[in-house]
N, CA, C and O atoms as a CHARMM CRD file, in Angstrom:
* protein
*
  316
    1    1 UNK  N    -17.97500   6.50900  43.08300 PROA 1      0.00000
    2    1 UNK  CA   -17.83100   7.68300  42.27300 PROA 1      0.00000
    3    1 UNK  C    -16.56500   8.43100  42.72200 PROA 1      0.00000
    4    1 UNK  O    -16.14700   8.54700  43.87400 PROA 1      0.00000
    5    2 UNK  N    -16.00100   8.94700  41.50800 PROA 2      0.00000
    6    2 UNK  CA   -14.64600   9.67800  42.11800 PROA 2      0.00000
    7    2 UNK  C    -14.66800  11.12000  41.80500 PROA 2      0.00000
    8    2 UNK  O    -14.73800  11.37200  40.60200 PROA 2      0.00000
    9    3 UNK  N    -14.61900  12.25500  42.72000 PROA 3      0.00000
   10    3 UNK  CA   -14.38400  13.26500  42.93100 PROA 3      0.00000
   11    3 UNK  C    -13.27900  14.36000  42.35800 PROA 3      0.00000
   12    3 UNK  O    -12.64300  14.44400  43.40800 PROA 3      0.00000
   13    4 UNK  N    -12.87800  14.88100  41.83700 PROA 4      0.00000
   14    4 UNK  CA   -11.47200  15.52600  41.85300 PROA 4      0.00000
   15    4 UNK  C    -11.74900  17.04300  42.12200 PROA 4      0.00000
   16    4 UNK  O    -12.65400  17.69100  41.59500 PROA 4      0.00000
   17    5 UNK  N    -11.00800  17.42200  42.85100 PROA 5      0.00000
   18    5 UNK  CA   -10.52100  18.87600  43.43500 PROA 5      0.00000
   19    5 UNK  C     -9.32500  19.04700  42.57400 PROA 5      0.00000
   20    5 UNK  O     -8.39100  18.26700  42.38400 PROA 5      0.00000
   21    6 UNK  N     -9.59300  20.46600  41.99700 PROA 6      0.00000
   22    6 UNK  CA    -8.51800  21.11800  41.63500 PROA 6      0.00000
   23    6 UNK  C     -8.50600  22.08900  42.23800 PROA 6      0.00000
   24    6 UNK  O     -9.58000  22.60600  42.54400 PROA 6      0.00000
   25    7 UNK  N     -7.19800  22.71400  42.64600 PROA 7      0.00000
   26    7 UNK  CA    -6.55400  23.87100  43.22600 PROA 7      0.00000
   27    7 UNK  C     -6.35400  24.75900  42.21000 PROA 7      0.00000
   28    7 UNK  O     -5.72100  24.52200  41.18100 PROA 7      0.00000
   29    8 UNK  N     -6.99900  25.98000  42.55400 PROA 8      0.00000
   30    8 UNK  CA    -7.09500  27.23900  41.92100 PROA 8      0.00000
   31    8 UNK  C     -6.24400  28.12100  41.59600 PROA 8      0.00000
   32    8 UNK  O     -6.68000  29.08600  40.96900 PROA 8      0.00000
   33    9 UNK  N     -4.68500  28.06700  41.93600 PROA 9      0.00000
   34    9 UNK  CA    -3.50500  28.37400  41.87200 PROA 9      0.00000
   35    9 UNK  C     -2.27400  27.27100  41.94100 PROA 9      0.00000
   36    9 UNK  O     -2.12400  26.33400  42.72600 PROA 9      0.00000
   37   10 UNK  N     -1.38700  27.74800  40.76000 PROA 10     0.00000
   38   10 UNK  CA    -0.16900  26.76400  40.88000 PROA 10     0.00000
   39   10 UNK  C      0.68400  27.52500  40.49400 PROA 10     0.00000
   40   10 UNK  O      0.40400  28.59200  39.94600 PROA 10     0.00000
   41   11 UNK  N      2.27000  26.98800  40.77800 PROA 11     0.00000
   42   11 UNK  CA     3.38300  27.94200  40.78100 PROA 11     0.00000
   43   11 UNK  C      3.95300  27.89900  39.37100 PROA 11     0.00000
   44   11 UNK  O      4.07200  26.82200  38.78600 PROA 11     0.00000
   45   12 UNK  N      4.34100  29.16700  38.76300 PROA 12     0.00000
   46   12 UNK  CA     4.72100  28.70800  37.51900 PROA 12     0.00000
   47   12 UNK  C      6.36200  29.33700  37.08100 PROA 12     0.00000
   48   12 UNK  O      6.62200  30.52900  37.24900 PROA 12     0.00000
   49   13 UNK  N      7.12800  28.60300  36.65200 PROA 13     0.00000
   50   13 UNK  CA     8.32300  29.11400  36.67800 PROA 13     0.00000
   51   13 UNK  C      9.11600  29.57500  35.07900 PROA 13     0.00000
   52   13 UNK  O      8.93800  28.98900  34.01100 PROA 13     0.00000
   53   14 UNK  N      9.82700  30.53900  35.27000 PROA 14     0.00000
   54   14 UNK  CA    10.12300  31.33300  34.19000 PROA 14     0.00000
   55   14 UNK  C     11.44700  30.73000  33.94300 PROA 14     0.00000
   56   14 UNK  O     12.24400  31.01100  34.83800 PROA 14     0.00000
   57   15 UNK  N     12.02100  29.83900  32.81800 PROA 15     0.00000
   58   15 UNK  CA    12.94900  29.14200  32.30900 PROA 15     0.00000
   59   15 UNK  C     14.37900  29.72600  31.76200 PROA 15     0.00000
   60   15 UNK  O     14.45400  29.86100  30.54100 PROA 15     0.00000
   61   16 UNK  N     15.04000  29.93200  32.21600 PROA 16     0.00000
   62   16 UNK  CA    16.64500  31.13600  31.45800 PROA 16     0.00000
   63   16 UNK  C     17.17800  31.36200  32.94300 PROA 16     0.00000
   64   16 UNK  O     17.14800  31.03300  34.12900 PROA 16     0.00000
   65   17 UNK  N     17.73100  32.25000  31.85700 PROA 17     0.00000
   66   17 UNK  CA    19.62300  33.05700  33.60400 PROA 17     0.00000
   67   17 UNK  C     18.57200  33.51000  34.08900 PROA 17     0.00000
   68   17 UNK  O     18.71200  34.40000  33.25000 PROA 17     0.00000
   69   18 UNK  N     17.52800  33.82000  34.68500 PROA 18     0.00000
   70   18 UNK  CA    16.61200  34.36100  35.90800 PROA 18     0.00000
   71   18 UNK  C     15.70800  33.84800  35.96500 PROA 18     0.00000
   72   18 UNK  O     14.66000  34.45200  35.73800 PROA 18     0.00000
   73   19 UNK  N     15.71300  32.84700  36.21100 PROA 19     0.00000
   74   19 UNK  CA    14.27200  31.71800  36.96300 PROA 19     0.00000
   75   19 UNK  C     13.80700  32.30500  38.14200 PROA 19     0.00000
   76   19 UNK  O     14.42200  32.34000  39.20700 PROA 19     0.00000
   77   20 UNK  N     12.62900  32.79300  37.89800 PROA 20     0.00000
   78   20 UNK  CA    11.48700  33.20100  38.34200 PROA 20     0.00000
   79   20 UNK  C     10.37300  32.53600  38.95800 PROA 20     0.00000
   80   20 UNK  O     10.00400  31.72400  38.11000 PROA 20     0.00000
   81   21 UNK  N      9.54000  32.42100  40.09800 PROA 21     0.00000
   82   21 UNK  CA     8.49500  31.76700  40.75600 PROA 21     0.00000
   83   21 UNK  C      7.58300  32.90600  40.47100 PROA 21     0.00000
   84   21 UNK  O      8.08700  34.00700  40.69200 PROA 21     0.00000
   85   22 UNK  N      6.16700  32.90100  39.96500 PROA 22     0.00000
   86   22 UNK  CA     5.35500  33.64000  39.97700 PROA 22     0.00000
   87   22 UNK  C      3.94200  32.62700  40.36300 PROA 22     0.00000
   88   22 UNK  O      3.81900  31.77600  39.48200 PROA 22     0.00000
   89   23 UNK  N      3.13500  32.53800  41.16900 PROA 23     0.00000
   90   23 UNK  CA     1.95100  31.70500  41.45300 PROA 23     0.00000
   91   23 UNK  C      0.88500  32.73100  40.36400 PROA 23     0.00000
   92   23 UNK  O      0.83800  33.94200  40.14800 PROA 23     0.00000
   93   24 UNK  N      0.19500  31.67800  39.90700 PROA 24     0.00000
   94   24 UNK  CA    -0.77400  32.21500  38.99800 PROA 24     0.00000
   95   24 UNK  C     -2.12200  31.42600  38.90700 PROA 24     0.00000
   96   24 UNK  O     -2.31600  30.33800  39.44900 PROA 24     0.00000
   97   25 UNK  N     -2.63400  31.81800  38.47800 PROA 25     0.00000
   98   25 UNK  CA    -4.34100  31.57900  38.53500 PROA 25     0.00000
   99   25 UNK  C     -5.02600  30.31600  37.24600 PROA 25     0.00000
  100   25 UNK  O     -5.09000  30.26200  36.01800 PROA 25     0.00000
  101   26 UNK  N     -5.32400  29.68600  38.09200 PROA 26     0.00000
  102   26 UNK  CA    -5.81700  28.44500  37.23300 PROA 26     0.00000
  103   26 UNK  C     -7.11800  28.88200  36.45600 PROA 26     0.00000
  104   26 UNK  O     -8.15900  29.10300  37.07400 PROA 26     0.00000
  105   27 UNK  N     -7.02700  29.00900  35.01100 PROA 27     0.00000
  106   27 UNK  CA    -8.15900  28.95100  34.26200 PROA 27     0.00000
  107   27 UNK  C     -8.85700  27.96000  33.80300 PROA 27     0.00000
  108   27 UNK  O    -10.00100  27.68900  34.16900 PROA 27     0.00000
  109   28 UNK  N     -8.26000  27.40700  33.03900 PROA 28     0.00000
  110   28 UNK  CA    -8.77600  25.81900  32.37500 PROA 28     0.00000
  111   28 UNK  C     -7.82300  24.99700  32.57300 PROA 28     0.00000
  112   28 UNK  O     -6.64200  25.34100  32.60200 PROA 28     0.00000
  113   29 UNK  N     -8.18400  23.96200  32.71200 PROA 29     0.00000
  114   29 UNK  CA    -7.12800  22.61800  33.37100 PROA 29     0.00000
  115   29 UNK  C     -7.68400  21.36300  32.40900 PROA 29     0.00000
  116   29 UNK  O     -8.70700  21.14500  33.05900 PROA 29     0.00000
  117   30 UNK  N     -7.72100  20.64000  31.60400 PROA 30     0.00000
  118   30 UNK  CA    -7.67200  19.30100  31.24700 PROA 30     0.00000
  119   30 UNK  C     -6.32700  18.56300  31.90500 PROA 30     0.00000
  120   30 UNK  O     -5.33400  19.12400  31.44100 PROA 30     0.00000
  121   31 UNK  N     -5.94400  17.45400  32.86200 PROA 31     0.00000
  122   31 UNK  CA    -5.31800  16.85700  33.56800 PROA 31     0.00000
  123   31 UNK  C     -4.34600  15.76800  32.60500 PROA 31     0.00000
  124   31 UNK  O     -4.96700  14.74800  32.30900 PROA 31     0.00000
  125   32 UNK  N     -3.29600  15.81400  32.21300 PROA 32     0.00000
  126   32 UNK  CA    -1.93300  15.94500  31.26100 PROA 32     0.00000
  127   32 UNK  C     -3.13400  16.00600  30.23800 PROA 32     0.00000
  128   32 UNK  O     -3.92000  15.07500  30.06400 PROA 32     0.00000
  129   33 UNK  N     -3.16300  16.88800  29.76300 PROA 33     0.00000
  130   33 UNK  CA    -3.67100  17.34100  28.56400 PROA 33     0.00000
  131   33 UNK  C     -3.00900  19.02100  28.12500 PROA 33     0.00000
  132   33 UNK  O     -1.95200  19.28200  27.55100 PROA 33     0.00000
  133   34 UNK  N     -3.96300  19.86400  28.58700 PROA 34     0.00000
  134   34 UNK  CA    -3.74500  21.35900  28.44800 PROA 34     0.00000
  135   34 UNK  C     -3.82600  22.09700  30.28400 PROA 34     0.00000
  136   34 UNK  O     -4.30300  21.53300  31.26900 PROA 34     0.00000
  137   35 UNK  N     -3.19900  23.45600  30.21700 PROA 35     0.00000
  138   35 UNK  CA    -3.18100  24.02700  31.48100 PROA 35     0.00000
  139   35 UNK  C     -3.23300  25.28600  30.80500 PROA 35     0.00000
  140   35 UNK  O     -2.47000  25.52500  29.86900 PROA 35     0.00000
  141   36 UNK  N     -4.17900  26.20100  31.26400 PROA 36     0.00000
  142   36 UNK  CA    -4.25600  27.88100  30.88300 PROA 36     0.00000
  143   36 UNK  C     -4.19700  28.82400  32.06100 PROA 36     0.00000
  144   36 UNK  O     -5.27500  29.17900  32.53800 PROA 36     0.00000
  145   37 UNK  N     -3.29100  29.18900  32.48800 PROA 37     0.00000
  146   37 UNK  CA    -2.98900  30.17400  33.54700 PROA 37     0.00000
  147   37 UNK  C     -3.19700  31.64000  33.15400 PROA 37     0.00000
  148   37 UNK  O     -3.10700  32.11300  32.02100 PROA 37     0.00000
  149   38 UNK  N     -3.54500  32.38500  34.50400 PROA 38     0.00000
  150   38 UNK  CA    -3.33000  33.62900  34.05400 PROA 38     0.00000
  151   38 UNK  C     -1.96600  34.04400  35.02100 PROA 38     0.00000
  152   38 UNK  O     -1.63800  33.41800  36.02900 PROA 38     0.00000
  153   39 UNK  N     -1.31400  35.14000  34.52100 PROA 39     0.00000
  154   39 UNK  CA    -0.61100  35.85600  35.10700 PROA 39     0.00000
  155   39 UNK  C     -0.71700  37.25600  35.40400 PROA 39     0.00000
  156   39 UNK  O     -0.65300  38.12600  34.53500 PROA 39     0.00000
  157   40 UNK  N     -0.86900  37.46100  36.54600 PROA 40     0.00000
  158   40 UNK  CA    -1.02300  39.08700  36.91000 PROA 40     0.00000
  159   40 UNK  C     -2.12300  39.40200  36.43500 PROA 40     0.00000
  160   40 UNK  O     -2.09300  40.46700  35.81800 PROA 40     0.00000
  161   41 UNK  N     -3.28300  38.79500  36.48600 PROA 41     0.00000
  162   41 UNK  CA    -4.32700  39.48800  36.49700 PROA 41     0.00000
  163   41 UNK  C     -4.92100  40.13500  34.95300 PROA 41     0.00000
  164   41 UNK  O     -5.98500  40.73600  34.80900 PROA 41     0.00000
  165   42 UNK  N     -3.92400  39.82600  33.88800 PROA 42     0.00000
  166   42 UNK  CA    -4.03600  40.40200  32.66500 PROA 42     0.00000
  167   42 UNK  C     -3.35100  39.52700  31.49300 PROA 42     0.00000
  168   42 UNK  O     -3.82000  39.78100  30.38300 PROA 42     0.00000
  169   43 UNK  N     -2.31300  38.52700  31.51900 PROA 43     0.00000
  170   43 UNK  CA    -2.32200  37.60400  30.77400 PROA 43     0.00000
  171   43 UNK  C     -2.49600  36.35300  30.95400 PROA 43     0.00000
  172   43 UNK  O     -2.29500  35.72300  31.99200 PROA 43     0.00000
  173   44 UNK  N     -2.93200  35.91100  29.79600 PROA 44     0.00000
  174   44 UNK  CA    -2.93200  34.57100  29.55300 PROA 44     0.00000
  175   44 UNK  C     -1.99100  33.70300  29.52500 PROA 44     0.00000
  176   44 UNK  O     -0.87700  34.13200  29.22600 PROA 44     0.00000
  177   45 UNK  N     -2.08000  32.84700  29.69800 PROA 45     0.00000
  178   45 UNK  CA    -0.43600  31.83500  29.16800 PROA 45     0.00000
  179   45 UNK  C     -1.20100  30.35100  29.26300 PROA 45     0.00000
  180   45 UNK  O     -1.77300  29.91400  30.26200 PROA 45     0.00000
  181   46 UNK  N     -1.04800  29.61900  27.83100 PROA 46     0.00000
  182   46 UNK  CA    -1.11200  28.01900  27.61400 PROA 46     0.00000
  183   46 UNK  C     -0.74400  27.41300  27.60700 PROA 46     0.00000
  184   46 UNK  O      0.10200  27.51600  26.71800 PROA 46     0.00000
  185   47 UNK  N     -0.65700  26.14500  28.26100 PROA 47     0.00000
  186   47 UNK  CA     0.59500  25.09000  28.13000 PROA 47     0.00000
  187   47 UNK  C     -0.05000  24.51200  28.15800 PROA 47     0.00000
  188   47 UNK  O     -1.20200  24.61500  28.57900 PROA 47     0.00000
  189   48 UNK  N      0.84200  23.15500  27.41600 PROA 48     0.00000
  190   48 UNK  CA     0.74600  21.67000  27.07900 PROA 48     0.00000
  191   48 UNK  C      1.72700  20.97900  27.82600 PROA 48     0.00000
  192   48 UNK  O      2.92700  21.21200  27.97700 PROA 48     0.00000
  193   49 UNK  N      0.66200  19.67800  28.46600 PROA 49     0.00000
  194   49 UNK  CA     2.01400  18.42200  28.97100 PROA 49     0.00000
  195   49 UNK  C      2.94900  18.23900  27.45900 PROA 49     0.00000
  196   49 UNK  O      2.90400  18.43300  26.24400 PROA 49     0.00000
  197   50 UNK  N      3.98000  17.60500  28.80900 PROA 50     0.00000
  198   50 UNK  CA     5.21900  17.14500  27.82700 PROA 50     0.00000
  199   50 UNK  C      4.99200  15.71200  28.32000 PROA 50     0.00000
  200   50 UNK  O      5.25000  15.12300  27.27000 PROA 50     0.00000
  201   51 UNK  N      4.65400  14.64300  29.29100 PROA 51     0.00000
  202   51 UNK  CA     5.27400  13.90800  30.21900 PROA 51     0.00000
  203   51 UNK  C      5.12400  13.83600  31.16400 PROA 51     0.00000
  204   51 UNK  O      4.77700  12.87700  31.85300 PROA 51     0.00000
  205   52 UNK  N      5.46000  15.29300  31.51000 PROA 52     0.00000
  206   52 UNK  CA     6.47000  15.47500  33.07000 PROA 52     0.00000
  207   52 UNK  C      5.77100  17.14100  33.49100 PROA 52     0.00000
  208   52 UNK  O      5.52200  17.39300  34.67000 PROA 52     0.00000
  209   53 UNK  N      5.62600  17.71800  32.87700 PROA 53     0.00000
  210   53 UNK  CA     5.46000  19.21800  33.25600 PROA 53     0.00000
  211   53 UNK  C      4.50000  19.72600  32.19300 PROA 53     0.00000
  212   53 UNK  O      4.22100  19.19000  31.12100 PROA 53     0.00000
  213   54 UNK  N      4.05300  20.86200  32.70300 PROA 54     0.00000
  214   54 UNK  CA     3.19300  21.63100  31.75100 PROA 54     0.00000
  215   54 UNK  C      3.99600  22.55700  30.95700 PROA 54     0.00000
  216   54 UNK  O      4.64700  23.40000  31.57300 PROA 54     0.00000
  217   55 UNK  N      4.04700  22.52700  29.69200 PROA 55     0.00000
  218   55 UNK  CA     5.30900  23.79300  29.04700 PROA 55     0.00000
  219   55 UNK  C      4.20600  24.76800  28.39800 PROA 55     0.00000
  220   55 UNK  O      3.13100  24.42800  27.90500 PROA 55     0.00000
  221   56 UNK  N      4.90200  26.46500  28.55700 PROA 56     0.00000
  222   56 UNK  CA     4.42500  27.20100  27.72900 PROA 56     0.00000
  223   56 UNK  C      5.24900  28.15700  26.95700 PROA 56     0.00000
  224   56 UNK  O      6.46500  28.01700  27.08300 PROA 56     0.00000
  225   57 UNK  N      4.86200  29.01800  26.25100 PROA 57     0.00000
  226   57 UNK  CA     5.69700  30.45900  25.77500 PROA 57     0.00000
  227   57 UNK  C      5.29800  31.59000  25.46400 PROA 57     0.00000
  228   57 UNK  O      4.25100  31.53500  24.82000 PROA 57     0.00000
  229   58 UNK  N      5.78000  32.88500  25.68900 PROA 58     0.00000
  230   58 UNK  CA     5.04900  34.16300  25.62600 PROA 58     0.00000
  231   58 UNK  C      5.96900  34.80100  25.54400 PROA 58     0.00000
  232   58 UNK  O      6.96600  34.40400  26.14800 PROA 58     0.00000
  233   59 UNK  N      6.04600  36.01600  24.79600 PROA 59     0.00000
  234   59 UNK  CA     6.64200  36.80100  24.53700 PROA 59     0.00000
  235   59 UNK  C      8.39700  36.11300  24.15400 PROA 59     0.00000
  236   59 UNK  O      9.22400  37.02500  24.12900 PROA 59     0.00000
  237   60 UNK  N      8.84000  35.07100  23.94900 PROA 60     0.00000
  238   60 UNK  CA     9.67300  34.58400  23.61800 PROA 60     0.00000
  239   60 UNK  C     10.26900  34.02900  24.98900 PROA 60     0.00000
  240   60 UNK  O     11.07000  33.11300  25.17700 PROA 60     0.00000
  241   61 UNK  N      9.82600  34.60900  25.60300 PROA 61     0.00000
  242   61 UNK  CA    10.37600  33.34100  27.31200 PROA 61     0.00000
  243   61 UNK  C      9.17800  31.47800  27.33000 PROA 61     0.00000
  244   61 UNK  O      8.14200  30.93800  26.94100 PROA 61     0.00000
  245   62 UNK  N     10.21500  31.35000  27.97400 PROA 62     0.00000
  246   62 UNK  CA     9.85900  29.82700  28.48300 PROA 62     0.00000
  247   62 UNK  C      9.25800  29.21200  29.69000 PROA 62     0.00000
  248   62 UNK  O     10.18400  28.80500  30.39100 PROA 62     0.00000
  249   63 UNK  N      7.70600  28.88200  30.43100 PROA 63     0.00000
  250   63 UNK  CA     7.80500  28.58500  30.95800 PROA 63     0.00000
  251   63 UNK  C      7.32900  27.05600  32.09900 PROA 63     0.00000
  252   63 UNK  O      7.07600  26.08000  31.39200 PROA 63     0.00000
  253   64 UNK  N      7.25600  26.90000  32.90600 PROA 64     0.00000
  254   64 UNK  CA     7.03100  25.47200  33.20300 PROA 64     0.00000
  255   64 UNK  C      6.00700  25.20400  34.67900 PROA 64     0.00000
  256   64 UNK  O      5.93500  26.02100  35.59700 PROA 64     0.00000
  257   65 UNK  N      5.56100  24.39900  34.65200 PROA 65     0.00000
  258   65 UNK  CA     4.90900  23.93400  36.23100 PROA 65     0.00000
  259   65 UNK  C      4.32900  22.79600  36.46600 PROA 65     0.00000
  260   65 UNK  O      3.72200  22.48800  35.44000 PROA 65     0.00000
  261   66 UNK  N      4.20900  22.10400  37.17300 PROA 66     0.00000
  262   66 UNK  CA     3.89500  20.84800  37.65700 PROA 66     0.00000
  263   66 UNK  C      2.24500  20.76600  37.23800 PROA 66     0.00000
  264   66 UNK  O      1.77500  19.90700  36.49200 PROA 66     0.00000
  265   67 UNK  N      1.40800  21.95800  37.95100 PROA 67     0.00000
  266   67 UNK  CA     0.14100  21.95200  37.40200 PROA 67     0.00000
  267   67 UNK  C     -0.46400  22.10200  38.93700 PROA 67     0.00000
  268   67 UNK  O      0.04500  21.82900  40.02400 PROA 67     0.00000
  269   68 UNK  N     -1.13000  22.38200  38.75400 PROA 68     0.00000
  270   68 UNK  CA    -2.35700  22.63700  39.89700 PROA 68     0.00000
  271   68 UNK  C     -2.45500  21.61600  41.03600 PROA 68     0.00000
  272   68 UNK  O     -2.21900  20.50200  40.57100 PROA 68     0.00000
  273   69 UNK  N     -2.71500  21.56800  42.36200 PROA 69     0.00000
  274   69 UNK  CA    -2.95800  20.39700  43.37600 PROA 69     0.00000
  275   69 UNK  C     -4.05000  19.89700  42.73400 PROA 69     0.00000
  276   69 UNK  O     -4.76200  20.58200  42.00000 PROA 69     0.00000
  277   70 UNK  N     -4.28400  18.32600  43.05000 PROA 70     0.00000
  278   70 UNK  CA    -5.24200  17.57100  42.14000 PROA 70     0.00000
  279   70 UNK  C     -6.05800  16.67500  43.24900 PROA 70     0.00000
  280   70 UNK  O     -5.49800  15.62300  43.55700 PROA 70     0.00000
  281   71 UNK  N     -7.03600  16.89800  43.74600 PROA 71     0.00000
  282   71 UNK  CA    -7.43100  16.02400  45.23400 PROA 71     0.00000
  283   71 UNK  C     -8.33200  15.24200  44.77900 PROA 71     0.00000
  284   71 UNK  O     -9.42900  15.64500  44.39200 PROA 71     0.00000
  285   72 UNK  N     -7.84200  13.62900  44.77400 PROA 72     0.00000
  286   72 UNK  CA    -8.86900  12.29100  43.95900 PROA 72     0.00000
  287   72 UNK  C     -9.45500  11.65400  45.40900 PROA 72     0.00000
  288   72 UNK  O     -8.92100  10.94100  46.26000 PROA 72     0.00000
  289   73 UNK  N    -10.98200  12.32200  45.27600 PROA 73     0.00000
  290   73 UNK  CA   -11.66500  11.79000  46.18100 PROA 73     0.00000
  291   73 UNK  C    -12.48700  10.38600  45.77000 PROA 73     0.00000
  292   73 UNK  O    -12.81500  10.27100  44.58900 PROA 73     0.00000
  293   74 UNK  N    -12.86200   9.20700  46.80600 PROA 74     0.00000
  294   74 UNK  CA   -13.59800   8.47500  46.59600 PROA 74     0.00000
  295   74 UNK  C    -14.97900   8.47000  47.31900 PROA 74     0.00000
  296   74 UNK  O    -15.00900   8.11100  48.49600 PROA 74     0.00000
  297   75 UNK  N    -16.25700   8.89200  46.61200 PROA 75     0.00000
  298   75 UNK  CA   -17.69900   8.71300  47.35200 PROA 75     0.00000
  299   75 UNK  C    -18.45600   7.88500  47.02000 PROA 75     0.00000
  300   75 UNK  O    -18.36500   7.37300  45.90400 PROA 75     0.00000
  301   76 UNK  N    -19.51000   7.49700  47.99700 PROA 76     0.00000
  302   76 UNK  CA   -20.31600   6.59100  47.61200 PROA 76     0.00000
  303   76 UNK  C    -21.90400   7.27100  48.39000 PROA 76     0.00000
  304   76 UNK  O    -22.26800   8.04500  49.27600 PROA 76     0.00000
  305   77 UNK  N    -22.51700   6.24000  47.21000 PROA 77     0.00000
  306   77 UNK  CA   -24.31700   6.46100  47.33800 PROA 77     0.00000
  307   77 UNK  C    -24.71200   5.98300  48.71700 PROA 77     0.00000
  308   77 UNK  O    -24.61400   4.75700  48.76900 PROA 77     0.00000
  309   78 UNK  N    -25.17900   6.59000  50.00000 PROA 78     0.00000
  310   78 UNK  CA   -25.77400   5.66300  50.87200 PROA 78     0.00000
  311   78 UNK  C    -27.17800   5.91500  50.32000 PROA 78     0.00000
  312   78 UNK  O    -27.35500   6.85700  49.54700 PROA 78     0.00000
  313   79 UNK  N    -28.59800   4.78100  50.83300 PROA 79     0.00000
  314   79 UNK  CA   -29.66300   5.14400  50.55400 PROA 79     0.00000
  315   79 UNK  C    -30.31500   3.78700  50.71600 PROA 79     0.00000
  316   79 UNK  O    -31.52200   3.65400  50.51400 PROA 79     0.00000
């Protein structure tokens, strides 16, 4: 049986002339599928894989992140 840990925070970066690091709060995660972060405690922000990264947009900025730490455990039944 396989396990996965997701990490509850990932870094998310703000795309233009001032690239920005803001760590934000993992809401919903489907794994390259969808990623829903919050920021600051009061917005939302959705992204979709491309590929390669998670992309989103808000308020007309752009932004991006790898996605959450992803820990693929392997367990087994003793008994």
């Amino acid at each position: 049986m396989e396990v996965n840990r997701i990490g509850n925070t990932c870094v998310v970066q703000q795309v233009g002339n001032s690239s920005k690091n803001v760590t934000a709060e993992v809401h919903e995660f489907k794994e390259h599928e969808k990623l829903v972060v919050v920021l600051n405690k009061s917005v939302k922000l959705p992204m979709k894989w491309n590929g390669r990264l998670y992309e989103g947009r808000m308020a007309g900025i752009d932004f991006v992140t790898v996605g959450p730490s992803v820990n693929k455990a392997t367990t087994s039944i003793r008994g």
